[in-house]
C-alpha positions as CSV (number, residue, x, y, z in Angstrom):
1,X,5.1,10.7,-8.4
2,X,8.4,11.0,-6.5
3,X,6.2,10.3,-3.0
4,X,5.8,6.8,-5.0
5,X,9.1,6.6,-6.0
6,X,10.4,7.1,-2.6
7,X,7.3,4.7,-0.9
8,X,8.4,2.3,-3.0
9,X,11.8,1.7,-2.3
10,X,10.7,2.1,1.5
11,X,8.9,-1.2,1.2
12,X,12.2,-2.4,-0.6
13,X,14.8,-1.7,1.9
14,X,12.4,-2.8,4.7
15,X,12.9,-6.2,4.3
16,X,9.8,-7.1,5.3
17,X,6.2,-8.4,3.9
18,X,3.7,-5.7,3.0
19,X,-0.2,-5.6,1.0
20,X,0.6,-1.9,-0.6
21,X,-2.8,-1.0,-1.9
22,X,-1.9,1.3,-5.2
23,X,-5.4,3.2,-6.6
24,X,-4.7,3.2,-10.0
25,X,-6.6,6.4,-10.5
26,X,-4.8,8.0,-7.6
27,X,-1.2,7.6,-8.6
28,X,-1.2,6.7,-12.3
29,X,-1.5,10.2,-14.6
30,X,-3.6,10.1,-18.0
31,X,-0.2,9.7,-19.9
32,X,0.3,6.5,-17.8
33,X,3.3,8.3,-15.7
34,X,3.4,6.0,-12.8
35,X,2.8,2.5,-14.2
36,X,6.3,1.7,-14.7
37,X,6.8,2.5,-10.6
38,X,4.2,0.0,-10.1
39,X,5.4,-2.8,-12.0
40,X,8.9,-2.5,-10.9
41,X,7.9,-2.5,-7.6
42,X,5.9,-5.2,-8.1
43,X,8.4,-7.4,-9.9
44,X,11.0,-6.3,-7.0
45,X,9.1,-7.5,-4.3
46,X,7.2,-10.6,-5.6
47,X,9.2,-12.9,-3.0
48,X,7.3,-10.9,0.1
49,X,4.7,-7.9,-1.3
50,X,1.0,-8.0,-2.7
51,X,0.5,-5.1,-4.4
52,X,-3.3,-4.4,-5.3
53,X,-5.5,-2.0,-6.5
54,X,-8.0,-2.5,-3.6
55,X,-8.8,-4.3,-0.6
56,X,-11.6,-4.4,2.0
57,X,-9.5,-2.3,4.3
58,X,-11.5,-3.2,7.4
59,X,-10.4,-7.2,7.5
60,X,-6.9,-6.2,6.4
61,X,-6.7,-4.0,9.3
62,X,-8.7,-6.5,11.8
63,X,-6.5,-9.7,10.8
64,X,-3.9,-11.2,12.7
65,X,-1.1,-10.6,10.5
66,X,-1.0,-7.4,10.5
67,X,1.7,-5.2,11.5
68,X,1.9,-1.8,10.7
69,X,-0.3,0.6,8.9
70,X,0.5,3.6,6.6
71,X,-2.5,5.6,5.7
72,X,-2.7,8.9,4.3
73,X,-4.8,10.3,7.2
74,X,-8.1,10.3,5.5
75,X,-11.4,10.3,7.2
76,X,-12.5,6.8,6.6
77,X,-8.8,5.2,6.8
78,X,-8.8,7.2,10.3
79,X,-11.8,6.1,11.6
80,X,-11.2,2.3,10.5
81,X,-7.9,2.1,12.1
82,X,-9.8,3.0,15.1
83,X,-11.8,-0.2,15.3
84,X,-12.0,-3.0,17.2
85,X,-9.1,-5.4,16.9
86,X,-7.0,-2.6,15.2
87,X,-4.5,-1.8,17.6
């Protein structure tokens, strides 16, 4: 929870415009630790953040306003940063 935490104010104090994709299964516990991150974050940032529970990663990584990418190495985000157009 404090990698969230930490991510989330990141994306704060960058300044800039971001799509964070947030599994809700993957960062929200059974007692529902974790929601409240989301939220505020998502309150915080309306002005210039998407956050969403999923996206086809492929066109978000293959369209033209995209800037960076912050994976969390795994196979498929790995191989799909890889392909063409993603650079």
């Amino acid at each position: 929870m404090d990698q969230l935490v930490e991510l989330s104010y990141g994306l704060l104090d960058s300044k800039t415009n971001f799509l964070f994709i947030v599994r809700q299964d993957s960062v929200i516990g059974k007692d529902g630790e974790g929601e409240d991150v989301v939220k505020e974050l998502s309150k915080k940032s309306k002005a210039r953040g998407y956050i969403v529970d999923w996206a086809p990663q492929e066109s978000v990584l293959n369209h033209t306003a995209r800037g960076r990418f912050l994976t969390h190495s795994g196979w498929n985000s790995t191989m799909e940063s890889m392909s063409p157009g993603c650079r």
